[in-house]
Phi, psi and omega in degrees: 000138179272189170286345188271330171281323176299306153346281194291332184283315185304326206255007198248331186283328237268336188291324193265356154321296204282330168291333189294273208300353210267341194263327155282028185252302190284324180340282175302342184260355186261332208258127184315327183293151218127292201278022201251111206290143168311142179301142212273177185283176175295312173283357157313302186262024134276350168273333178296325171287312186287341178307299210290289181016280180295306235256003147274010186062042298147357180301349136323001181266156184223121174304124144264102187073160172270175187257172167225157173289133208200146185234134170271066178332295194289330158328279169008288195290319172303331207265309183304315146358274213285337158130350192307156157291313218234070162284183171288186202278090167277355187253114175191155187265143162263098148263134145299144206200135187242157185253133202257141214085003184255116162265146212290161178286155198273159202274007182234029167063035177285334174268022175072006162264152244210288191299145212238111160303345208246142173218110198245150180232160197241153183178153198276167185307318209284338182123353181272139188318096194281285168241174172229202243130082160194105188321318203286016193035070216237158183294171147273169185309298198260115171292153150257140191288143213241155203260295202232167180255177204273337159309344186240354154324047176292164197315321192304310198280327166299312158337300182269327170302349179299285194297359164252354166282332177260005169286005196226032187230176168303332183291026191285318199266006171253138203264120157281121173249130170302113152288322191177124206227109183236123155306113146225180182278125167249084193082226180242049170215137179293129185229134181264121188258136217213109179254127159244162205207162200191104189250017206266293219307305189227129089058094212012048188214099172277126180257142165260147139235136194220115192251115158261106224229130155230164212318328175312308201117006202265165181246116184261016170185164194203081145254097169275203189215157175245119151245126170309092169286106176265168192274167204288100194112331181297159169255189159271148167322293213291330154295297192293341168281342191292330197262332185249012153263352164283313198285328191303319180292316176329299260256311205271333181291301136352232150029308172282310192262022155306311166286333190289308165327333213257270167356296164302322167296339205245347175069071178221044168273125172275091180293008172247347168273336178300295162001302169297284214299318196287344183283313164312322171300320187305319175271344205260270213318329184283326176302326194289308159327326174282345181266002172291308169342287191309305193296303160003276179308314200284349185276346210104324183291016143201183184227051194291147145308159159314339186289284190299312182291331154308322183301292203305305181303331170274350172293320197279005173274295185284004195261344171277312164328300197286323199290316191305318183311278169000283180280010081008290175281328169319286182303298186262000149277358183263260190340315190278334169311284188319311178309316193274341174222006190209002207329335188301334213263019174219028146346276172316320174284293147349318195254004160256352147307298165345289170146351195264108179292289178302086192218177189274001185299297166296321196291295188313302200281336166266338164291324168292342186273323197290342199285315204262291176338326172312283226288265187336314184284310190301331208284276163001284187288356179238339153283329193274346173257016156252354170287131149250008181259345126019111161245124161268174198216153165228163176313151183291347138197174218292169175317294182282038123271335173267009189213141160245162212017086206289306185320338183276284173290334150332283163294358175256348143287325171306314178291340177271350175272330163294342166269355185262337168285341156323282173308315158273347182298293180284282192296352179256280178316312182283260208340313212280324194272002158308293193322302201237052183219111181281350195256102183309316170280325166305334158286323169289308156330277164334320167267347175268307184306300160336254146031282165308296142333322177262002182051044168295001191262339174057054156247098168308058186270134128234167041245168188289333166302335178321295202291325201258275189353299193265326178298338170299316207282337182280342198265313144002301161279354107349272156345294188281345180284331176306309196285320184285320208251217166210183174274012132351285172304308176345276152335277191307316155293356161283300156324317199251355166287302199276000166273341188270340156316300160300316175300286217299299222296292187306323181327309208292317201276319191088171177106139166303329205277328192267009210240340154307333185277325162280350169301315193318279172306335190287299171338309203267356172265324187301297200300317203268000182254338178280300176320310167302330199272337186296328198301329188275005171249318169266333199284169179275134180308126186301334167306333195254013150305112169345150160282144165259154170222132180274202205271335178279002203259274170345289166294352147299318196274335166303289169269028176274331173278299162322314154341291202293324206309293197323306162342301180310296193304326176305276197294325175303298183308331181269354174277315173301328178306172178279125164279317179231138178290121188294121165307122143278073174060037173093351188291121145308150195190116201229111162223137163220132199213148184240108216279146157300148165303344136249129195308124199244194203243051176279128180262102180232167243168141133237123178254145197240096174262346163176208180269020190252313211217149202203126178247127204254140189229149172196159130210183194218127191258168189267141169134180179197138152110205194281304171334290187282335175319290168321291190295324156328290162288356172294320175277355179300278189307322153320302185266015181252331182283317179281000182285297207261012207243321157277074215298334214268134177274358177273338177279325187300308188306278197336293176295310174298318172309295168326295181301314177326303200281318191272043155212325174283164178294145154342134173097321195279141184222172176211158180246137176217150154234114188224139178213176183251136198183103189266091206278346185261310171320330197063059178194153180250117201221106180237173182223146158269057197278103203353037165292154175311142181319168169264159168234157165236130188253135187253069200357315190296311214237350206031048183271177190223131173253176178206134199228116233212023197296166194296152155153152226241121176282174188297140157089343154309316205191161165306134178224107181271200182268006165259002203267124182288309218312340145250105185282110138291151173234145131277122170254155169275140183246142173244150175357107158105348174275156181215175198277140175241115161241127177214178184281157193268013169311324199275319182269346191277351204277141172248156159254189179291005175241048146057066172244119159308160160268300183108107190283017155297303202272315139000269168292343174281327171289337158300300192302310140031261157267055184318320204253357170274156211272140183305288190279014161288290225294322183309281198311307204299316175313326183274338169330299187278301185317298166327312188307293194308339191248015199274002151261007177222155154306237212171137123292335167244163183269130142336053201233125188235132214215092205237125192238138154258152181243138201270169181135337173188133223253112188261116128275343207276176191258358203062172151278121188270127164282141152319299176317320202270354195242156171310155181292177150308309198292340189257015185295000000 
């Protein structure tokens, strides 16, 4: 290491030392849990429950469940506002309570009951009363005798009795005015229900409380209320943050799924990393739903049967289906961008696909997160304790109440929200607007401000510029670790920002059960800083790590290489065909062959064997590519030696099968047709190696004939000179007929509903045009094939070899058969 990296590492531990301390210094004194008295013991607040109990007349209640700590987030915010010392009870404990012997109704309304067995009270850490809470209306046990009937109840007297219950509740130091005194039923008894109301204390922040008093005096209910006052004309925040993380989430969903589309066509998508990530959801999100559930149940607030933990279990089945998609498309349109314009940035990320954990890449990515995550939060915690115009805002209640074992699942949601705000941001986001953003810093800005806006920082700040402010500034520092680092580093300060956010929020509160989650993150800042430094000291040298390449890369590079292959086989096949037809006495002669979208081994030849005689070639090699292309001039090259050397056209084969067999591989076989074509005799003396018939077209008549002699392809088998397996034929020729040798390309051409052209249609189209000039018929054949194959390539190559015999002179144009042109349907 030089001096100039020993430098940036001294200067990256000593700034996140002073954040680490400086955010568990300032946190509490800056942060609502500050003001939130340590949590009371479990036998405080079981004396505290039987008191109110009893002292409502209530014996009929049975504890449900434990109780939890709980908060009045928009309170929070109204009281850090105005400035109070003493705020109200933003803080409270929630018991559930069953009226005993009664069972509760099922939570999807199956036993046709309505009535809410259950009743709950919120009371403060010191024991004083927040709310009672009952829905089910239910009476207490123990009556008090009633003095007067509810008819002789007036408003006055309920009033004070109201005003004197709450004075022995937490609501004592606030002056409340009756708003509205209305009757409801309780059982078979009337009850005067009493709303008071109280707007003095903060600043656009009205509290109701509303007491259910019966003719006894006694109070069968306490519920208050919190609401939020806008100025005349305002909007709410809680929209306007709403309205622009919708168009952004709208904006990126759009966007996405356009690559994906773009991606899939282009097949350069990673479908094994998606795979992974959605798979890992798979496993993670339902444990995590159970534990919200589970801390549910264990607090009291339901009771499902077996029947509802199955419904639940088929809910968090389709809610995991939609989230693993979510992370599918996210992961694997980020990562195939990022690989295709960036690759460096998922480096890190590569060499733990590999397998090699321990390395110094990783060891480097984990020691630089814990630092620079320090570096934030203190940065965080010390603007927010010069802001004073500040609002924090907290959760509806503390961690280990909304998770059982909260410190586990708690953090394996924070990672999964940081990797899919990662992923989409950086590997999505960043890439794309990099692309068409000439300013490498006008993207970072830009992405960080995202960044701010979706609220990846998980800070409950007002008023919301505030919150979009400091959230840019985390994000910002993100960024740059993105833009400096890869997305590894990204990821990994992103995780430990936001646990260390929470972890400092349980710190705030105290209490054993809530104070594991900051036990956690200190764990997890140890492990990853003892893990790292051995891995850059102890790990295997990044060099000698495999490269990882996912499978679609690998099948790219396939077919970049078949690619080129064909390329190759393509121009070697069009350099071996004949560029010139050799004159022969006045014989025409017309070839043309039309290469497949893969280069397949069609062969065609006119050999100059003296001034007589002319050796005509066609063939087809088994096979695509460089291979068959090579056999192709092999045979080539074979049959230019053995044509003057061999009269017999059963030897020329015979002998090119011998050279064949001892070079090409198993398997590979070739079809030939080779012949002889005696121009002052008129006659054609061919061999057949299981090539397509020969057809003869007949001047006199334009009947098309076919000639069908025994015969083996090259390279099936032995064929010695004792071998049946091959026939010579002789045809006789007359003035003006002519030879058709061609390839099954022509008759095998499909249209789009997989119909052959065929050889019945072929030939009524050859016969057609008896009386048109040979290379009009030739143009016209392919004219129409082409036609027919023209929503698809040709799979096969196309190849036609056509002699005229001299001797008679065709002007006329033919008859076009219908029968003989693509159908419509296949146009």
């Amino acid at each position: 290491m030089n001096a100039h990296g020993l430098r940036g590492w001294i200067l990256l531990i000593v700034l996140a030392a002073a954040g680490y301390v400086g955010a568990v210094w300032l946190f509490p004194l800056i942060h609502p849990t500050g003001f939130v008295e340590k949590p009371a013991s479990n036998e405080r607040r079981e004396r505290t429950l039987d008191y109110w109990t009893q002292n409502l007349g209530f014996n009929q209640l049975e504890k449900s469940g434990t109780s939890r700590l709980r908060f009045r987030s928009d309170l929070v915010k109204a009281i850090q506002r105005s400035g109070e010392e003493h705020p109200n009870p933003f803080a409270y404990w929630e018991q559930y309570m069953d009226v005993e012997g009664e069972q509760r109704p099922s939570l999807f309304g199956g036993d046709g009951s309505s009535r809410s067995t259950t009743l709950i009270f919120e009371f403060t850490q010191d024991g004083q009363l927040v709310a009672f809470r009952n829905p089910g209306r239910w009476l207490p046990e123990r009556r008090v005798e009633s003095l007067d009937t509810f008819g002789q109840l007036v408003t006055s007297e309920a009033e004070q009795q109201a005003r004197d219950f709450l004075n022995s509740t937490v609501w004592s130091t606030t002056d409340y005015a009756l708003t509205s005194f209305n009757s409801v039923a309780y059982d078979q008894e009337t009850v005067a229900s009493l709303t008071f109301s109280s707007d003095s204390t903060y600043p656009g922040v009205e509290q109701t409380l509303r007491l259910d008093v019966t003719a006894s005096g006694e109070v069968v209910a306490l519920e208050p209320s919190v609401s939020i006052q806008l100025a005349e004309g305002g909007v709410s925040e809680d929209l306007i943050e709403v309205v622009l993380r919708g168009l952004l989430i709208v904006g990126f969903a759009v966007w996405l799924l356009y690559r994906l589309y773009t991606l899939i066509r282009a097949r350069t998508i990673d479908i094994q990393s998606s795979i992974i990530y959605a798979s890992i959801i798979a496993l993670l999100f339902p444990l995590i739903q159970f534990s919200t559930t589970y801390a549910s149940v264990v607090a009291g607030e339901f009771e499902p049967s077996l029947i509802e933990w199955a419904l639940f279990v088929v809910v968090w089945g389709a809610q995991t289906a939609i989230v693993s998609v979510i992370f599918f498309l996210v992961s694997g349109v980020g990562e195939s961008v990022t690989r295709s314009t960036m690759s460096s940035k998922l480096q890190t990320l590569d060499s733990l696909r590999t397998g090699r954990f321990f390395n110094p890449l990783v060891g480097q990515m984990l020691v630089r997160s814990v630092l620079i995550a320090g570096i934030l939060l203190g940065g965080v915690t010390f603007l927010l304790s010069l802001n004073t115009g500040r609002a924090i805002g907290l959760p509806d209640m503390v961690f280990s109440d909304q998770y059982t074992f909260h410190y586990l699942f708690f953090s394996l949601e924070l990672g999964l929200f940081a990797l899919i705000g990662t992923q989409a941001l950086y590997l999505n986001a960043f890439q794309s607007l990099s692309k068409w953003m000439p300013w490498k810093w006008a993207t970072a800005f830009l992405v960080s401000l995202i960044y701010g806006v979706m609220g990846l920082a998980q800070m409950d700040i007002g008023p919301l510029w505030i919150e979009i402010v400091l959230s840019t500034l985390v994000g910002l520092g993100v960024t740059a670790t993105y833009i400096r680092f890869d997305f590894l580093h990204a990821l990994a300060v992103q995780i430990l920002f936001l646990m260390g956010v929470h972890a400092l929020e349980s710190f705030g509160i105290g209490g054993m059960e809530e104070m594991w989650l900051f036990y956690t993150f200190l764990g997890l800042i140890i492990v990853s800083l003892t893990v790292g430094l051995s891995a850059m000291t102890f790990g295997q040298d990044p060099n000698m790590i495999e490269r990882y390449v996912p499978d679609y890369m690998e099948e790219l590079a396939q077919q970049e290489r078949m690619s080129k292959e064909l390329s190759i086989a393509q121009e070697v096949q069009e350099s071996f065909l004949p560029t010139q037809i050799p004159d022969a006495l006045g014989t025409t002669i017309v070839a043309r062959c039309t290469p497949a979208s893969e280069t397949g081994g069609d062969y065609y030849d006119v050999i100059r064997i003296d001034d007589e005689k002319l050796g005509l070639v066609i063939g087809d090699v088994s096979g695509k590519g460089i291979q068959a292309a090579f056999f192709m001039t092999f045979i080539k090259g074979i049959l230019h030696a053995l044509a003057r050397s061999e009269i017999s056209t059963v030897g020329v084969v015979k002998r090119a099968n011998a050279h064949f067999r001892e070079n090409a591989p198993v398997k590979m076989f070739m079809t030939l047709l080779y012949g002889v074509l005696d121009t002052k005799q008129q006659t054609f003396r061919f061999t057949r190696a299981g090539h397509h018939a020969l057809w003869v077209q007949r001047a006199q008549t334009g009947a098309v004939e076919e000639y069908l002699p025994d015969g083996v392809a090259i390279g099936m088998t032995d064929l010695d000179e004792a071998s049946n397996w091959l026939e010579e034929l002789e045809v006789s020729l007359q003035p003006g007929d002519r030879l058709f040798l061609f390839t099954d390309g022509l008759t095998e051409a499909r249209d789009r509903h997989g119909v052959e052209y065929g050889e019945v249609r072929l030939k009524r189209m050859i016969e057609q045009y008896a009386e048109v000039e040979t290379k009009e018929v030739v143009a016209r054949l392919f004219e129409a094939i082409e036609e027919l194959d023209r929503h698809s390539k040709p799979l096969d190559d196309m190849t036609l070899l056509v002699v005229e015999i001299p001797g008679r002179y065709r002007s006329g144009q033919g008859e076009i058969d219908p029968k003989a042109l693509p159908s419509s349907s296949s146009a």
